[in-house]
C-alpha positions as CSV (number, residue, x, y, z in Angstrom):
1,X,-0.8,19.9,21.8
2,X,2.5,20.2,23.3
3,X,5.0,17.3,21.8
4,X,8.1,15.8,23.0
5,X,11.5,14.4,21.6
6,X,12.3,11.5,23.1
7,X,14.9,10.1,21.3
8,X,17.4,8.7,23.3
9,X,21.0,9.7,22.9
10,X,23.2,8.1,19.9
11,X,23.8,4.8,20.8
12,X,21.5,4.2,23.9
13,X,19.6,1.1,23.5
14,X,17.3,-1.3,25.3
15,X,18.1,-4.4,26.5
16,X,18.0,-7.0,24.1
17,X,19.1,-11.0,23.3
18,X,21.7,-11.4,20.6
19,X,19.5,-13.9,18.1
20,X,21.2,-16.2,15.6
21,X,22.5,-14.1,12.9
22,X,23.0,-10.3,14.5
23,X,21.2,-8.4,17.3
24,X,17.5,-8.0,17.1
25,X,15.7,-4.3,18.3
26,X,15.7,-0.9,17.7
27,X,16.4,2.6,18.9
28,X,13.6,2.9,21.2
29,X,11.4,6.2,20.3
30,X,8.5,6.5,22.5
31,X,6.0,4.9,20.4
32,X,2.9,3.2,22.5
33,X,3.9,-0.4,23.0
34,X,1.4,-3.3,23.5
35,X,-1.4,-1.3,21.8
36,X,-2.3,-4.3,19.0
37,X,-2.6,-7.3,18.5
38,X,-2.6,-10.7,16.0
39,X,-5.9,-9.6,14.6
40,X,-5.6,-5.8,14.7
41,X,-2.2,-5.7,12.9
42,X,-4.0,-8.2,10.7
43,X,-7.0,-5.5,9.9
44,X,-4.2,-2.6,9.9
45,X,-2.8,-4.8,6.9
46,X,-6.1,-5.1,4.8
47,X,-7.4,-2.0,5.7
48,X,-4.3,-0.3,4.1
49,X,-5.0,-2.1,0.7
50,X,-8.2,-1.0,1.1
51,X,-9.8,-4.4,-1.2
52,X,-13.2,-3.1,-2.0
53,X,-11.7,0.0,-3.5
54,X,-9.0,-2.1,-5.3
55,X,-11.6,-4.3,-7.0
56,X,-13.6,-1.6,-8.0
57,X,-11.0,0.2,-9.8
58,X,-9.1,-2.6,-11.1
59,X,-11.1,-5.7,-11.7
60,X,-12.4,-3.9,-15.2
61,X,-8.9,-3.3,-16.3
62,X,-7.6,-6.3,-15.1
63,X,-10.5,-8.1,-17.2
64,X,-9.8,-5.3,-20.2
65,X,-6.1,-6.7,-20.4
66,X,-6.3,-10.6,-20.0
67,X,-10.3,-11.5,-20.2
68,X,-10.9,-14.6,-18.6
69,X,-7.4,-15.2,-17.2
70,X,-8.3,-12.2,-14.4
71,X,-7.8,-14.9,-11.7
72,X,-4.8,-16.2,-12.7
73,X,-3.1,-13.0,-13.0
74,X,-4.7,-12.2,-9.9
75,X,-2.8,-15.4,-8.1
76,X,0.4,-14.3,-10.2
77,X,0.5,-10.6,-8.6
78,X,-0.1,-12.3,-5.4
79,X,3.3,-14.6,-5.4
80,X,5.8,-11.8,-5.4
81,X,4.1,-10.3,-2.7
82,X,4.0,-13.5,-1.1
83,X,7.4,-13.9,-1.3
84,X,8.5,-10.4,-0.4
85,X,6.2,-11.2,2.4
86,X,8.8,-13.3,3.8
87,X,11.5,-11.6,3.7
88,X,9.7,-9.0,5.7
89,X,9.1,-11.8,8.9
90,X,12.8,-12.7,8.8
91,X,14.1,-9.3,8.8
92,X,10.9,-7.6,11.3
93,X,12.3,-11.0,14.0
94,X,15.8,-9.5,14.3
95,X,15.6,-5.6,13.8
96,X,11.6,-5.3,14.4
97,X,12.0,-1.7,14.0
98,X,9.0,1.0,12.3
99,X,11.6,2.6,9.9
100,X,11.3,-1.2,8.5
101,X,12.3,-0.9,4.7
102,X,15.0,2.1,5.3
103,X,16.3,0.6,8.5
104,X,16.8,-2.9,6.9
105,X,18.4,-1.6,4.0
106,X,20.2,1.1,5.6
107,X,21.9,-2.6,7.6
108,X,22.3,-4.5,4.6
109,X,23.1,-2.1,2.2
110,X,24.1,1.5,3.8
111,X,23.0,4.6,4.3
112,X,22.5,5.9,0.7
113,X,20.0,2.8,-0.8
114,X,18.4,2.5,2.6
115,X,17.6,6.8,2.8
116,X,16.5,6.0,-1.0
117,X,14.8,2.9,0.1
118,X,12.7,4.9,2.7
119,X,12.3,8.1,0.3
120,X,10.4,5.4,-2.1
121,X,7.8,3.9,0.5
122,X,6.9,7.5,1.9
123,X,6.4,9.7,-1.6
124,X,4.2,6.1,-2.7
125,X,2.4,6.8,0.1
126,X,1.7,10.2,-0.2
127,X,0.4,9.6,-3.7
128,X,-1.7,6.8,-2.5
129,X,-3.5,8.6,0.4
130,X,-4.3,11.9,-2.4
131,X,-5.9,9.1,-4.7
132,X,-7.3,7.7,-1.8
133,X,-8.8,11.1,0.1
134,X,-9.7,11.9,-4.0
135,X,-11.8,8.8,-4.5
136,X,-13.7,8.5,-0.7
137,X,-15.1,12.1,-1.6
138,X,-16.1,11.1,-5.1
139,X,-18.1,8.4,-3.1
140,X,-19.3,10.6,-0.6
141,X,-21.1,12.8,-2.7
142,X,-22.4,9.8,-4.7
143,X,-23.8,8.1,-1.9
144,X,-25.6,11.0,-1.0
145,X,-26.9,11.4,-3.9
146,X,-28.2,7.8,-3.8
147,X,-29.8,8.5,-0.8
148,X,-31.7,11.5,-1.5
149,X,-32.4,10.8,-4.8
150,X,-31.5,14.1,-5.8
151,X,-28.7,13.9,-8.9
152,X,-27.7,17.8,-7.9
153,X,-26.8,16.1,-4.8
154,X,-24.4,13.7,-6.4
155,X,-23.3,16.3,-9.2
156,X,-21.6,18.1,-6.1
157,X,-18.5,15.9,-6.6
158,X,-18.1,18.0,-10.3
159,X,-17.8,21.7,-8.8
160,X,-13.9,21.2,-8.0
161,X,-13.9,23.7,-5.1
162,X,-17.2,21.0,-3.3
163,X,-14.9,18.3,-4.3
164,X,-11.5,20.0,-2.9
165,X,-13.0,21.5,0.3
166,X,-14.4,17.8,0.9
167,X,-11.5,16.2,0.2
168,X,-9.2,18.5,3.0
169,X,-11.7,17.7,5.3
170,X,-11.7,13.8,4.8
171,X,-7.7,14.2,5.3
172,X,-8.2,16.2,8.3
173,X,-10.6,13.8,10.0
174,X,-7.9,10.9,8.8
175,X,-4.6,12.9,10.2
176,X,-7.0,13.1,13.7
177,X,-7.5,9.6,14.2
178,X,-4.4,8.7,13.4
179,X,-2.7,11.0,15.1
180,X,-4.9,10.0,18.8
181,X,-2.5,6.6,18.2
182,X,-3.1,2.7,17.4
183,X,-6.2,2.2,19.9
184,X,-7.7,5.2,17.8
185,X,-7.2,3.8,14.7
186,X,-7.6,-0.2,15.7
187,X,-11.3,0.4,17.0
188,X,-12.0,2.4,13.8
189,X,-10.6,-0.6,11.5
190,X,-12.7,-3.5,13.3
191,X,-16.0,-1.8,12.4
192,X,-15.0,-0.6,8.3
193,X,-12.7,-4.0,7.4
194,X,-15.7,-5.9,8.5
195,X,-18.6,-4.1,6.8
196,X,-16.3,-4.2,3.9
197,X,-15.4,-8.4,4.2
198,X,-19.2,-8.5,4.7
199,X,-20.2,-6.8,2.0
200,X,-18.2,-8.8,-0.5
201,X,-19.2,-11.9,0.9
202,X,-22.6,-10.8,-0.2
203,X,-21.8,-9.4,-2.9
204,X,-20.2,-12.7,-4.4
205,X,-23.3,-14.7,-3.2
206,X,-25.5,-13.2,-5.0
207,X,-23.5,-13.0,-8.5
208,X,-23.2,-16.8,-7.8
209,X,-26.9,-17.1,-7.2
210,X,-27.6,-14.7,-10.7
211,X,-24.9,-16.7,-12.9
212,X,-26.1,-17.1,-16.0
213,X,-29.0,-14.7,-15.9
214,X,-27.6,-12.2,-17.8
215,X,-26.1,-12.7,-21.7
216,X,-23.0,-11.8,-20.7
217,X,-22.7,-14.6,-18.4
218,X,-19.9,-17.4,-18.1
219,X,-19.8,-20.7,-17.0
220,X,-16.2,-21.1,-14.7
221,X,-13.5,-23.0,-16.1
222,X,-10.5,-24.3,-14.2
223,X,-8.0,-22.8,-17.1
224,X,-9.0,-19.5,-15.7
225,X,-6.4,-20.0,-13.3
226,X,-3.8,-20.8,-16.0
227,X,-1.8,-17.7,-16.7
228,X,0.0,-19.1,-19.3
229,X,-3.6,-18.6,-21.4
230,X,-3.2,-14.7,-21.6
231,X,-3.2,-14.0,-25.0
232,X,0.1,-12.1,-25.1
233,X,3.1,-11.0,-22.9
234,X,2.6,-7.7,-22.9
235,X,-1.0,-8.1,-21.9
236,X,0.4,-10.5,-19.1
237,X,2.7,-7.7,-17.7
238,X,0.0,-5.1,-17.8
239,X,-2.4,-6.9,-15.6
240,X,0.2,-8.1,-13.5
241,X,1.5,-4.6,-12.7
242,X,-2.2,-3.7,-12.0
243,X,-2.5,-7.0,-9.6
244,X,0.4,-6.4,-8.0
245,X,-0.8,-2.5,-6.8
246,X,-4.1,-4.8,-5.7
247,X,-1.5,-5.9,-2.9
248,X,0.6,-2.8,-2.0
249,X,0.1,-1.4,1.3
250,X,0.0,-5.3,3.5
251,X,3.2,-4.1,5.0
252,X,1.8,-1.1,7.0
253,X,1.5,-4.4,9.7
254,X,4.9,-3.6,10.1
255,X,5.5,-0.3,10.6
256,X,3.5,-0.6,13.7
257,X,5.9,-3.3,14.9
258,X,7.1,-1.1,18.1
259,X,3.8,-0.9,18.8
260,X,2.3,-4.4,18.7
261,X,2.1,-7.3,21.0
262,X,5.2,-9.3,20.4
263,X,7.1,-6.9,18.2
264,X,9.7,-9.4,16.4
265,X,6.8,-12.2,15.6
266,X,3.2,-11.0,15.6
267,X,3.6,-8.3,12.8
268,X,5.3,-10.8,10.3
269,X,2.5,-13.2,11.2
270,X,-0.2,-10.9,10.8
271,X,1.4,-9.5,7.1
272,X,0.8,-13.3,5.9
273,X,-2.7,-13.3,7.6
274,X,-3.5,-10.1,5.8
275,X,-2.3,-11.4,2.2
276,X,-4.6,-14.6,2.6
277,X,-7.2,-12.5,3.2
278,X,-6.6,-10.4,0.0
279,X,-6.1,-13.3,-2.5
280,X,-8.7,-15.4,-1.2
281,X,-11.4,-12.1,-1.0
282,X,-9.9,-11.1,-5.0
283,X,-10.1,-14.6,-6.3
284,X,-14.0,-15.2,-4.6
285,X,-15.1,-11.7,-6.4
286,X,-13.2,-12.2,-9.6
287,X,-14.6,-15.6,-10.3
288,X,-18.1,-14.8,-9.5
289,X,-18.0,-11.6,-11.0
290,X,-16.6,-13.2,-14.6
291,X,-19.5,-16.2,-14.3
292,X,-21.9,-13.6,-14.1
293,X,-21.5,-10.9,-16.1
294,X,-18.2,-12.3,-18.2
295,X,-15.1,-10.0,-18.7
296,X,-15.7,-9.3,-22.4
297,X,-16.5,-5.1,-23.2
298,X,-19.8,-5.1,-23.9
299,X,-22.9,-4.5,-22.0
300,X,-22.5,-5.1,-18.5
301,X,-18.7,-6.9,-19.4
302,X,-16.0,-6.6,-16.9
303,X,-13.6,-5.1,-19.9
304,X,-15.9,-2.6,-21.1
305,X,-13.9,0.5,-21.0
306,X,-17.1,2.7,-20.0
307,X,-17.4,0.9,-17.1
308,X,-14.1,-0.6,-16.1
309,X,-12.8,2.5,-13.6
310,X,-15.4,1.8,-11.3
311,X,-17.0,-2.3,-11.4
312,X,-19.3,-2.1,-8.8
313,X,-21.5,0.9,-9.5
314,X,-22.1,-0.9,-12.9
315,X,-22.8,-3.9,-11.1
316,X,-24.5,-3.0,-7.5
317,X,-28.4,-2.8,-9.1
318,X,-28.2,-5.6,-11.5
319,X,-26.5,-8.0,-9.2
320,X,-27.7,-7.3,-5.6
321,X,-30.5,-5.2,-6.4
322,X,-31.7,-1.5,-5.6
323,X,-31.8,-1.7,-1.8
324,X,-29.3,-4.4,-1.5
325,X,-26.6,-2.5,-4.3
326,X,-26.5,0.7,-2.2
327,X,-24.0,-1.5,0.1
328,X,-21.4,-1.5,-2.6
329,X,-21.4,2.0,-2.8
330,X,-20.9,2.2,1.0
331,X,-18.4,0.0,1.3
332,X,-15.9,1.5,-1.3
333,X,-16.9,4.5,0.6
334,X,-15.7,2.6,3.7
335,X,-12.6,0.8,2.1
336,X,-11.1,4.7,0.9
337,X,-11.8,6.1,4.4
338,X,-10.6,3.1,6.0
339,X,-7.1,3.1,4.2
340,X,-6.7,6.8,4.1
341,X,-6.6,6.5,7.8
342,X,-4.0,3.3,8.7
343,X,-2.2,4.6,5.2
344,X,-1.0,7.4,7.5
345,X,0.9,4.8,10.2
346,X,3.4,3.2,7.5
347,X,4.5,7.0,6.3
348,X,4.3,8.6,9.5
349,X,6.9,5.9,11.1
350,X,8.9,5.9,8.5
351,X,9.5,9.5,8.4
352,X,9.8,9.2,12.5
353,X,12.5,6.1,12.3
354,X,14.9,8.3,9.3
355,X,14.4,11.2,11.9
356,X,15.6,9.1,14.8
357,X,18.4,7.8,12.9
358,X,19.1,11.5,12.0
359,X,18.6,11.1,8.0
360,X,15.9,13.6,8.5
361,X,15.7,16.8,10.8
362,X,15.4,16.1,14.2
363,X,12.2,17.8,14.9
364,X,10.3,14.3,13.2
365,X,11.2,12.4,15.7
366,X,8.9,14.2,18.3
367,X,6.1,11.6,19.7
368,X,2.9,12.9,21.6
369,X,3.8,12.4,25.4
370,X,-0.1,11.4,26.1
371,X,-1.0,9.5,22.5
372,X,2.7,8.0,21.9
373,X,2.3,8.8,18.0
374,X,5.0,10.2,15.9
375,X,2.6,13.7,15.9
376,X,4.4,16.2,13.7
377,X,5.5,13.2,11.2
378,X,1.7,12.6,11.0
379,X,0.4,16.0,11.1
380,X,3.0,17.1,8.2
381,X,2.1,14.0,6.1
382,X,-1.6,14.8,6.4
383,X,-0.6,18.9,4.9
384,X,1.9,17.2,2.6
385,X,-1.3,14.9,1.1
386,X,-4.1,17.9,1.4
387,X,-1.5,20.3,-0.7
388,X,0.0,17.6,-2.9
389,X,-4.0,16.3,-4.1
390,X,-5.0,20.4,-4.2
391,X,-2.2,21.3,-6.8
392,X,-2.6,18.3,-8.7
393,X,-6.5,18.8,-9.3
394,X,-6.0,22.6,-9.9
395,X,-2.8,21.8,-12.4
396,X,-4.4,19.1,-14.4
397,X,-6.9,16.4,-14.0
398,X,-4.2,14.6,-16.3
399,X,-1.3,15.2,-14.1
400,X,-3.0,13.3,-11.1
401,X,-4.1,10.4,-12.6
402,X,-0.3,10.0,-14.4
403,X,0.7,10.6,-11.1
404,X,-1.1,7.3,-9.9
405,X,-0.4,5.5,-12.6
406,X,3.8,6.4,-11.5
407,X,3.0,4.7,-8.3
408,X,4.3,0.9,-9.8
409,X,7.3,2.3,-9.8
410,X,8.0,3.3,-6.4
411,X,6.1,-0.3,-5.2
412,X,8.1,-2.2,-7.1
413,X,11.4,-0.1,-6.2
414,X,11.2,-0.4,-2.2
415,X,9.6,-3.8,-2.1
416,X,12.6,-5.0,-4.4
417,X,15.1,-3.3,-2.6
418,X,13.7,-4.6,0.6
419,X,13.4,-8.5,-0.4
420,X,17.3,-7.8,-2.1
421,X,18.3,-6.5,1.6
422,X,17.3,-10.0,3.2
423,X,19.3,-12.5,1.0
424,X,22.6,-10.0,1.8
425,X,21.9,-9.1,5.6
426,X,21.2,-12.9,5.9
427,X,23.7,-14.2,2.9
428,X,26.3,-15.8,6.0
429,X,23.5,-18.1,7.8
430,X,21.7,-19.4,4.3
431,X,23.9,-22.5,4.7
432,X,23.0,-22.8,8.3
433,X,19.5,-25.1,7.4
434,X,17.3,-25.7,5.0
435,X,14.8,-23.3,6.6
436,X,17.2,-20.7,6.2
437,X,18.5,-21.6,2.8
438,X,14.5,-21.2,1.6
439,X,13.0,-18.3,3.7
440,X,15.8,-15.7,3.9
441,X,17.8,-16.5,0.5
442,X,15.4,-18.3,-2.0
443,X,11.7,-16.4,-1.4
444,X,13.0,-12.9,-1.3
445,X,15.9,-13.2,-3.8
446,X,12.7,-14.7,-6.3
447,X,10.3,-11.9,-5.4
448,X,12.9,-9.2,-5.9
449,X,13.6,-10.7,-9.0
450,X,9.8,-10.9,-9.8
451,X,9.6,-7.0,-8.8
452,X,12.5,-5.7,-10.5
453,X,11.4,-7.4,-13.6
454,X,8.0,-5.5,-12.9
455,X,10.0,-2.1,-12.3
456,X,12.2,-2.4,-15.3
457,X,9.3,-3.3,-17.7
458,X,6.9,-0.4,-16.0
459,X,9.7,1.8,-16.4
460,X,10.2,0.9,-20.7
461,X,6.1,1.2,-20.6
462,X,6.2,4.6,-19.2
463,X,8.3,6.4,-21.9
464,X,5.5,5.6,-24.1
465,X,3.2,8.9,-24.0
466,X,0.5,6.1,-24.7
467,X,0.5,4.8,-21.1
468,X,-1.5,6.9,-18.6
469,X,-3.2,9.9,-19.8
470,X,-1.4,10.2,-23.1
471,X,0.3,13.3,-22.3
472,X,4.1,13.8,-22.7
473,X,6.9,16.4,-22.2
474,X,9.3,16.6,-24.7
475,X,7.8,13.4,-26.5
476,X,8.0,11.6,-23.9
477,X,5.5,10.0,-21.6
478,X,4.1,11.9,-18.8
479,X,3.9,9.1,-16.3
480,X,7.8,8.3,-17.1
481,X,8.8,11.5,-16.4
482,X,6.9,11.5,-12.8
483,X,7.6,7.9,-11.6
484,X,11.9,8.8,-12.5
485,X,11.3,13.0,-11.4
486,X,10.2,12.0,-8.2
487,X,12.9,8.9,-7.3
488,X,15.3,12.0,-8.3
489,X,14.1,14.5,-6.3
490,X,14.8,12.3,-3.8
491,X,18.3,12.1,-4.8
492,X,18.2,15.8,-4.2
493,X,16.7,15.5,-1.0
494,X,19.3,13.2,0.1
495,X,22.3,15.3,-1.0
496,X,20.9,17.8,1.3
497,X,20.1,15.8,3.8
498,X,24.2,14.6,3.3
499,X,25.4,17.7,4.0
500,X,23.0,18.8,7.6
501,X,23.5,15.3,8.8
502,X,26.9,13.9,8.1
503,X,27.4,11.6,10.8
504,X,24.2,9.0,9.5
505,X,25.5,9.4,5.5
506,X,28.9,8.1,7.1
507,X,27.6,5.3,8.6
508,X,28.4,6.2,12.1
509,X,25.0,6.2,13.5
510,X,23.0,3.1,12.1
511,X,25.6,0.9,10.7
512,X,25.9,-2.0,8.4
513,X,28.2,-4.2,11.5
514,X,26.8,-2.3,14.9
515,X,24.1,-4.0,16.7
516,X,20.4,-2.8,15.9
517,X,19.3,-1.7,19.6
518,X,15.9,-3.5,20.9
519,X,12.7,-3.5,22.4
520,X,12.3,-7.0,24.4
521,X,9.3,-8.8,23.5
């Protein structure tokens, strides 16, 4: 399909009101404006975390590391995020641009930490849609093995050419809807965010209706919201690193801000929507799954580490029964496909925004004339994701899952960064009012405190060639070496990038004092 650049010359903008503070809008790009709404940036939002995916792979660990304190750490991963959250509505209601976490910190900071700030969200991406195309096939084939009965069926998933050849196909079918633009994708979203919503709303009804039927089970206790109860510090930080990657992706709201009804309010509004969603959804399945089955590691024990990397195929036939439990599998089946679609419009935009501020090669910034999608940004991060899973799973089974493991790092490194970018491109109107004062200086300067605290700790954890897989180079840990290699490879990147595009690396075309350009609402 034929594409088109239509970025507008440097410096042409669209007419705009100057709002307290600086000048609200963007660089207009051809994206499709007006395509979504309150609710369908809300769905965007928790389709992206993908939350029946996220439970299955995390509630066992979670429990492994804290036991009965799961929902308070749970609740604890949730306030940083909460608070980044804000920092996100403040900055999306002057500059409600798709670039979002590069252009913000390209304003407040410059053109170095914002290319770095942008380079973080799109390789985190990248990793998350390989796990994420990696995990919906693993499903695939196991639902079909369900189905049939037949355990050859299922064993398909083990011959890694079945599995690989499945996978490129999932990502292809992803990079298609995604790339047809946001009605595409919204209509899509409706239908698998609700079967997976409804199928945890079951799914905790019925561990409510078994609690105590098992000897496993545990009565609920208000101090399992009481995080100072977790045995140790160390054991606090581990299963708050793993709740806080329970709440990555709530942001891809806003990278379709160009394209949503009411650019500068209704993304903000529908990222806070989204992360109510999440908490409530993760506290509900927590606390019934703890009262009936208990997080200890034996039998059918959230913490028992035979069982932990994936909860609800343990839990499907005891709990909701044989014809009932086959819903589990389809919606983590649902959830992966679901967020290996929308996780495509948060890396896609971001790659299109540093391409129409020219820290990236100009071809990016071509958008479909019929879809209004940033097509080769999408199309190249759907090759980038099929080669990036393939090498991994032909190198080493190891390598990919340290790989994933690395991906706290770059979370905590651009949400940081981001909520750090609010207090400074904000720091003259925090005396103006109280409101001020507490939503664009005190939230995100706490949550980027709260996530650099994360990063820093994630970062001492990782030199250990205990955490991950167990491998190291050079005695030291595998993971460590990934999460830094990649952050400086990006480094590398940018010094190239320096040299092809001077005039952004000077500051000259998205600037720390010019105006933002803007889309009216």
């Amino acid at each position: 399909m034929t594409q088109v650049d239509v970025r507008p010359p440097a410096g042409d903008t669209v007419r705009g009101v100057p709002p307290q503070g600086g000048t609200q809008g963007v660089r207009t790009k051809g994206l499709g404006g007006n395509s979504v709404g309150l609710l369908g940036s809300a769905v965007i939002g928790i389709s992206t975390v993908a939350p029946v995916y996220c439970l299955t792979s995390t509630l066992g660990s979670t429990a492994g590391e804290v036991g009965l304190q799961m929902p308070a750490v749970f609740l604890a991963g949730f306030l940083p995020m909460l608070l980044v959250a804000f920092a996100y509505r403040e900055l999306n209601k002057v500059m409600p641009d798709c670039g979002t976490s590069f252009t913000w910190t390209v304003k407040a900071f410059g053109p170095k930490v914002g290319w770095m700030c942008g380079w973080g969200l799109v390789i985190a991406t990248i990793i998350v849609l390989s796990n994420l195309a990696g995990v919906a096939t693993s499903y695939f084939w196991l639902l079909a093995g369900e189905v049939s009965g037949s355990p050859s069926i299922a064993a398909l998933d083990d011959n890694k050419a079945v599995h690989i050849l499945t996978c490129l196909v999932l990502i292809a079918v992803a990079t298609a809807i995604s790339y047809r633009g946001m009605t595409a994708t919204k209509g899509v979203q409706y239908a698998l965010v609700g079967l997976q919503l409804l199928v945890l709303a079951v799914f905790v009804g019925m561990a409510l209706s078994k609690a105590g039927s098992f000897e496993t089970s545990v009565d609920f206790s208000w101090s399992w919201m009481n995080p100072f109860a977790v045995q140790s510090f160390a054991a606090f930080t581990a299963g708050l690193s793993l709740s806080i990657f329970m709440y990555w992706g709530w942001d891809a709201c806003l990278t379709a801000n160009e394209e949503t009804t009411g650019s500068a309010r209704t993304p903000g509004r529908a990222a806070l929507i989204a992360m109510l969603v999440l908490v409530g959804s993760y506290l509900a399945t927590g606390i019934a799954a703890q009262m009936v089955v208990g997080s200890g590691d034996k039998g059918l024990g959230l913490g028992n580490p035979e069982t932990s990397d994936n909860v609800f195929a343990a839990l499907a036939g005891p709990v909701m029964g044989p014809a009932l439990g086959i819903l589990l599998f389809v919606a983590v089946l649902a959830s992966a496909t679901a967020s290996l679609q929308t996780t495509f419009i948060p890396v896609a935009r971001t790659v299109l925004a540093m391409s129409s501020y020219e820290a990236l090669p100009a071809s990016y910034a071509a958008v479909h004339p019929r879809f209004k999608t940033p097509g080769k940004a999408t199309i190249v991060a759907g090759v980038a994701t099929g080669v990036f899973y393939t090498v991994m799973t032909l190198l080493s089974e190891h390598v990919l899952v340290d790989t994933i493991y690395a991906l706290g790092l770059m979370i905590c490194f651009y949400y940081a960064l981001t909520a750090f970018a609010c207090v400074w491109y904000f720091r003259r109107e925090l005396t103006s009012s109280f409101r001020d004062l507490v939503f664009k200086g005190l939230f995100p300067l706490v949550g980027g405190l709260l996530l650099s605290a994360v990063f820093a700790k994630t970062l001492y954890d990782m030199w250990d060639p205990a955490y991950g897989s167990g491998s190291a180079v050079f005695g030291v840990g595998s993971v460590f070496v990934i999460g830094v290699g990649l952050l400086l490879l990006g480094v590398v990147i940018m010094l190239v990038m320096q040299r092809r595009s001077p005039a952004f690396f000077r500051g000259e075309v998205l600037t720390k004092e010019t105006p933002s350009l803007v889309v009216d609402d």
